[in-house]
C-alpha positions as CSV (number, residue, x, y, z in Angstrom):
1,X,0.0,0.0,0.0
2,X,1.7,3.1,-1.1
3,X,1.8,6.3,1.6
4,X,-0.2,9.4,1.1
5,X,2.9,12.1,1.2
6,X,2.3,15.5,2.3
7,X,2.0,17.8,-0.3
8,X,2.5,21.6,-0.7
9,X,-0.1,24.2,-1.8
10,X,1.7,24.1,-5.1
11,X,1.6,20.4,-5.7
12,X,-2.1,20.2,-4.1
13,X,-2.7,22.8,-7.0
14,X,-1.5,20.6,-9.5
15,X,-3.0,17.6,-8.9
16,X,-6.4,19.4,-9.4
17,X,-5.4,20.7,-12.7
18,X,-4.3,17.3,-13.6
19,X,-7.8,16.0,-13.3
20,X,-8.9,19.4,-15.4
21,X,-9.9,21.9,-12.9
22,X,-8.8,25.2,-13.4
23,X,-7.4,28.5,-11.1
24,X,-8.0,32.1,-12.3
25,X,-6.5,33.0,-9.4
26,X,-4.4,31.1,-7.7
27,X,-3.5,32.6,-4.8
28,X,-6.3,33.1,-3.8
29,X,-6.9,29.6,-4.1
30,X,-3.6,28.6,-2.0
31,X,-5.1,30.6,1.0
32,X,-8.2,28.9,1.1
33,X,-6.5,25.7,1.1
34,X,-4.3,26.5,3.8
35,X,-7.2,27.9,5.9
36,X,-9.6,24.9,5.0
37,X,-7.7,22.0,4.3
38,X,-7.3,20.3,0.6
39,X,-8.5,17.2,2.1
40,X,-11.9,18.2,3.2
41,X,-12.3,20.6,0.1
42,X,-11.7,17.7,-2.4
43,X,-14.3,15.9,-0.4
44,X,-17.0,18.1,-3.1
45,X,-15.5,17.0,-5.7
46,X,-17.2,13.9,-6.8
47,X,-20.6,16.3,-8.4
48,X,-18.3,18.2,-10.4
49,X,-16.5,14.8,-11.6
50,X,-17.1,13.3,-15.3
51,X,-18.1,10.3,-13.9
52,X,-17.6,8.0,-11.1
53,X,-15.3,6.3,-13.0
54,X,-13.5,8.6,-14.6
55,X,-11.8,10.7,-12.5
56,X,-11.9,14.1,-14.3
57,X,-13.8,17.0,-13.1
58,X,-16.2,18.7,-16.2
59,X,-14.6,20.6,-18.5
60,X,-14.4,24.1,-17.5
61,X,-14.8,23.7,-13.7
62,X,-13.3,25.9,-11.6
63,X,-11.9,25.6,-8.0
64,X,-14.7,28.7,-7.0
65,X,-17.2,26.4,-8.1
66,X,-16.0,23.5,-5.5
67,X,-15.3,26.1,-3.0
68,X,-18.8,27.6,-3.2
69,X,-20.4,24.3,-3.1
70,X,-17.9,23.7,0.4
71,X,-19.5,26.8,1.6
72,X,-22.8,26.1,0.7
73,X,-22.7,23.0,2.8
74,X,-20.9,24.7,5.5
75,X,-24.4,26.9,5.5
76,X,-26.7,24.2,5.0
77,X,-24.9,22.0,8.3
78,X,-25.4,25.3,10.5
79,X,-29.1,25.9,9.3
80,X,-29.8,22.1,9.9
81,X,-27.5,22.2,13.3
82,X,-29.1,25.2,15.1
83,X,-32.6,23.6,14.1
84,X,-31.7,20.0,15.5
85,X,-30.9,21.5,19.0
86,X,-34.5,23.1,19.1
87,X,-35.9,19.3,18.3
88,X,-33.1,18.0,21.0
89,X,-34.1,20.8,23.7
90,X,-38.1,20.4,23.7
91,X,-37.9,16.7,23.6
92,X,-35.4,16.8,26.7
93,X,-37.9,19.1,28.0
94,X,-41.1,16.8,27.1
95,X,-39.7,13.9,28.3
96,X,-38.3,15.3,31.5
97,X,-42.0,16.8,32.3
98,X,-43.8,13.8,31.9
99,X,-41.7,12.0,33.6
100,X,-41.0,14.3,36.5
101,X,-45.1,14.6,36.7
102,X,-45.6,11.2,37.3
103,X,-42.7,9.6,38.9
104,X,-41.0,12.1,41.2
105,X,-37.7,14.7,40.9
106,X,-35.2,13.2,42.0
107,X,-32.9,10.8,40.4
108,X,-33.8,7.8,43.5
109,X,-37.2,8.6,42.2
110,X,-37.3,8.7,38.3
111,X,-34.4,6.5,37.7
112,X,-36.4,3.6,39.3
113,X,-36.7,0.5,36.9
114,X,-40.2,-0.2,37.4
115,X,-41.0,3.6,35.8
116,X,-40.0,1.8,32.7
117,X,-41.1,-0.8,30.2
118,X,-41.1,-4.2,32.1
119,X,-41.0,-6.5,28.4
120,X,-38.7,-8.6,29.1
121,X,-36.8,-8.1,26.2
122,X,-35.9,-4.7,27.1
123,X,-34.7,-6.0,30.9
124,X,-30.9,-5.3,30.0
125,X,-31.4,-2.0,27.9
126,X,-33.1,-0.5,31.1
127,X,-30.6,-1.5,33.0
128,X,-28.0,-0.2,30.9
129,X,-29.6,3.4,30.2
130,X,-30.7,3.9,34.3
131,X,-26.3,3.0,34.5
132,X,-25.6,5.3,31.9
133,X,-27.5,8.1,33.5
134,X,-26.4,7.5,37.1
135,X,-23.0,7.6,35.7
136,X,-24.2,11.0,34.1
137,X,-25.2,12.0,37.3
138,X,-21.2,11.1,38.9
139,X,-19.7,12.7,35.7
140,X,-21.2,15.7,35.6
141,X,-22.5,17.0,38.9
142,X,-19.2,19.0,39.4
143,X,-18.6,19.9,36.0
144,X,-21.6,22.3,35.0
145,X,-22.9,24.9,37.4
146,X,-26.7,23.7,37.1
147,X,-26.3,20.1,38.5
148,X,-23.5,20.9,41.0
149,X,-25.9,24.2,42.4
150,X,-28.6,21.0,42.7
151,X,-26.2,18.9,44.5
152,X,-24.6,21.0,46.7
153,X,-28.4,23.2,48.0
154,X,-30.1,20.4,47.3
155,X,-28.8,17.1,47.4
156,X,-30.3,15.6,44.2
157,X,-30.6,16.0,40.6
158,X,-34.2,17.1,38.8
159,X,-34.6,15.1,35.7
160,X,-35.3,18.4,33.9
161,X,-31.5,19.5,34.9
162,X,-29.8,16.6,34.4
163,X,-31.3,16.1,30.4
164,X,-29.0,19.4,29.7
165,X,-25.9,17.1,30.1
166,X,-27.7,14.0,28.1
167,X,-27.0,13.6,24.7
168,X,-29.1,13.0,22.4
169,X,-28.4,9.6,21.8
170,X,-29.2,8.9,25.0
171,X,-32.2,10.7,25.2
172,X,-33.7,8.4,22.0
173,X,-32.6,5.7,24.0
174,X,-34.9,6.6,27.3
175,X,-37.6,7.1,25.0
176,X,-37.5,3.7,23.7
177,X,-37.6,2.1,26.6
178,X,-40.7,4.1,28.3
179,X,-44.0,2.8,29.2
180,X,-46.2,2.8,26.4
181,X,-48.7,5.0,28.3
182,X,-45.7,7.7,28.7
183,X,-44.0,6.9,25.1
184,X,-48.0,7.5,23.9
185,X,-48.3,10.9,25.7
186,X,-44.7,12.3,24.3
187,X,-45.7,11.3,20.8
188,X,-49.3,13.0,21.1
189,X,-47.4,16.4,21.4
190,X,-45.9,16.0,18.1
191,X,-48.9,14.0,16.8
192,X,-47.1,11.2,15.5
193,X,-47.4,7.6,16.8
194,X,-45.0,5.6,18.9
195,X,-43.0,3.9,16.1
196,X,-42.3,6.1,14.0
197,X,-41.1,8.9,17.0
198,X,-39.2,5.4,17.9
199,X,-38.0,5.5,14.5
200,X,-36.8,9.2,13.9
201,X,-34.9,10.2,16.9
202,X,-31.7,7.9,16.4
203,X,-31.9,9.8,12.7
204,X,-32.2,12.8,14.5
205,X,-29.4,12.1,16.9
206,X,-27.3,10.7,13.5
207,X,-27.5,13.6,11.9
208,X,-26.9,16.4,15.2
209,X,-23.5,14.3,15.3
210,X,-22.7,14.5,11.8
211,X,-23.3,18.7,11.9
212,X,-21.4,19.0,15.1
213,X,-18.3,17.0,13.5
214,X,-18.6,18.9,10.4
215,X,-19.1,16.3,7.9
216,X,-20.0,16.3,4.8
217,X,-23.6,16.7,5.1
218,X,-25.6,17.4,1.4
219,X,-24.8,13.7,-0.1
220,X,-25.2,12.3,3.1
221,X,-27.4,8.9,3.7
222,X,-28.8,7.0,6.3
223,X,-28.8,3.3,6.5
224,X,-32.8,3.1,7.4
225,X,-35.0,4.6,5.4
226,X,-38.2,6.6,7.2
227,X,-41.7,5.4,6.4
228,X,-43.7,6.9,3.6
229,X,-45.6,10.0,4.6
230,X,-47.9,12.1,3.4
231,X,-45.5,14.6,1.9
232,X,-44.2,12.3,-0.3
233,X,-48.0,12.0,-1.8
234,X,-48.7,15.9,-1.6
235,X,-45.8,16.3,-2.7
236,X,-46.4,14.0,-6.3
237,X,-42.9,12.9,-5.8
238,X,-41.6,10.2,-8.0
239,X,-41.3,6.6,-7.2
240,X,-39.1,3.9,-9.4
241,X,-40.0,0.2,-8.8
242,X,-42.9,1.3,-6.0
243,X,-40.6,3.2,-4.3
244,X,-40.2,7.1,-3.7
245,X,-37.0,8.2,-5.1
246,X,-36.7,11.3,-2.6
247,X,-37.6,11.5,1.0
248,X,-36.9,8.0,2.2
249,X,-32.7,7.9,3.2
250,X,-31.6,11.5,1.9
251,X,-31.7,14.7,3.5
252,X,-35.4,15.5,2.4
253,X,-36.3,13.0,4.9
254,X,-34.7,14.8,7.5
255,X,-36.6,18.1,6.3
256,X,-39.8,15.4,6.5
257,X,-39.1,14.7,10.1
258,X,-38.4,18.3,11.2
259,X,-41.4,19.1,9.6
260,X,-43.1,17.2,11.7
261,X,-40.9,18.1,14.9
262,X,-40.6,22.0,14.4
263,X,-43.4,24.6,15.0
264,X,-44.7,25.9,11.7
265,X,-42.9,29.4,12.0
266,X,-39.4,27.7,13.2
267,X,-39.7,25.3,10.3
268,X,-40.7,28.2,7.6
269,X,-38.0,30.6,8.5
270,X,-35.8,27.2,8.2
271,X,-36.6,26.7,4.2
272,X,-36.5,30.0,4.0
273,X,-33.0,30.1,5.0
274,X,-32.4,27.3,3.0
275,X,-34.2,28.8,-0.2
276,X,-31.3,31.9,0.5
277,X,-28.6,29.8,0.4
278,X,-29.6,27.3,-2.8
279,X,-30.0,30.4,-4.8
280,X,-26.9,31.8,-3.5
281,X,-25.4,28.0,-4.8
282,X,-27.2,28.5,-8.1
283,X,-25.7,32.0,-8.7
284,X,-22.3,30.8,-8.1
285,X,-22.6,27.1,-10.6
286,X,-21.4,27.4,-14.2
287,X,-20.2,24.2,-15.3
288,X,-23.1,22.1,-13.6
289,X,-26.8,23.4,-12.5
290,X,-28.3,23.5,-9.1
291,X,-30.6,20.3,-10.2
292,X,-27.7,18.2,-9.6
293,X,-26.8,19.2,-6.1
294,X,-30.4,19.3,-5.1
295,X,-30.5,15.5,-6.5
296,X,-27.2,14.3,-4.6
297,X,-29.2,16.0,-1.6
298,X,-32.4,14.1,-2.4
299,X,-34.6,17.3,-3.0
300,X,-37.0,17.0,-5.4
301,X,-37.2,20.4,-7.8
302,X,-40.5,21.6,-5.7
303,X,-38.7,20.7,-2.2
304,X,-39.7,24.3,-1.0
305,X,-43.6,23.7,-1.5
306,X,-43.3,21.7,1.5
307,X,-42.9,24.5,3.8
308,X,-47.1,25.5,3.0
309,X,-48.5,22.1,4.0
310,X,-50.4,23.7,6.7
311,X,-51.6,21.4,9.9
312,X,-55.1,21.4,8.7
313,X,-53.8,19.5,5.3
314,X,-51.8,17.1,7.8
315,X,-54.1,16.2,10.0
């Protein structure tokens, strides 16, 4: 296995032009590379690419072009980012009230195995989330201000204190092993039923990891696909072979389950920031058109329209 050598700005340069990309201005180009890292750039290169085989970009495309889309997607993770967190704050905050309500404040009280499922097949994943959280509880009570104020006035941790220093991941896993009765009252709130909540928030927690690690994020895919909705039918969205072609892995199902997780005006002013940035993309695209992107992205062309699907409609 040969070794990836470093190379310089210069050399990083050339390879691109090698493969047909070209520089009008080339120092400019050098300082983003320093700044933002050839490796990570050359991560957007594959839309701008002949073919998957054939490893040379489109004739005429220039390094703007694959900066601009880096950018773009830089815009697009923060949009999605700040908007996950509202989802990841009010469920912490749902879950934490209903569960507070019926089964007590303090940990001793709501980290007692018989407030969750008794199946027997979720006997060890009860076990294992009540030790992950009691271990929260150790790990953080002298770290952050809120839980140690609790423990040193108080004594205890309220469940609505400690879900601040849960991650999400965790929090998807304490839903999925709630009563049914208590899983059935937090999916009410967002008027969806058990399974499919069950189903979104490990996508939800996927893809608030993935924006907080700065990956790639607009050709991103997830292993499960989500259950068809009603969108995809409003929508008219295409299917090949039975199947919708957008909305079920790609990151239009994401925008399906915020939809369904946001308030209307936080979801709105969400497309609308994403709207902004697309055209922004668009303006910036010579050598391929926006169509393409919003296809590696798994937007169909009237994505936007989803935005007026009023509650009404929905329900």
């Amino acid at each position: 296995m040969n070794n990836k050598e470093f190379k310089n700005l210069e050399e990083q340069i050339t390879i691109m032009e090698y493969k047909g990309m070209t520089f009008p201005n080339k120092e400019a180009a050098k300082e983003i590379l320093l700044r933002e890292n050839y490796f990570f750039l050359n991560g957007y290169r594959h839309v701008f690419l002949k073919s998957n085989q054939e490893k040379q970009f489109i004739p005429g495309t220039t390094f703007e072009e694959l900066y601009s889309l880096f950018l773009f997607d830089r815009s697009f993770r923060n949009i999605i980012f700040k908007n996950l967190l509202v989802i990841e704050n009010n469920m912490k905050s749902i879950i934490s009230y209903q569960l507070s309500k019926k089964y007590g404040y303090k940990e001793n009280d709501y980290l007692k195995a018989k407030n969750f499922s008794t199946a027997p097949e979720k006997s060890r994943q009860v076990q294992d989330l009540i030790k992950k959280m009691k271990r929260q509880v150790r790990v953080n009570a002298p770290q952050h201000s809120a839980t140690s104020h609790y423990v040193k006035n108080y004594g205890y941790i309220p469940l609505w204190i400690l879900v601040k220093v849960l991650s999400f991941g965790i929090v998807g896993e304490l839903f999925a092993i709630l009563k049914k009765e208590d899983q059935q009252a937090i999916a009410n709130i967002y008027h969806l039923d058990i399974d499919t909540l069950n189903m979104y928030l490990p996508i939800l927690s996927n893809y608030r990891n993935l924006c907080a690690h700065e990956d790639i994020l607009f050709e991103n895919r997830t292993q499960k696909g989500i259950n068809n909705t009603l969108y995809h039918s409003l929508l008219r969205i295409n299917k090949m072979d039975g199947e919708y072609i957008y909305g079920k892995n790609d990151l239009f199902a994401l925008i399906i389950i915020m939809k369904q997780m946001l308030k209307d005006n936080e979801f709105k002013d969400m497309i609308l920031e994403i709207e902004h940035i697309v055209t922004n993309l668009e303006y910036n695209l010579k050598t391929i058109s926006i169509n393409k992107v919003l296809d590696r992205m798994g937007f169909p062309e009237n994505w936007n329209k989803i935005a007026l699907i009023t509650r009404k409609v929905e329900e």
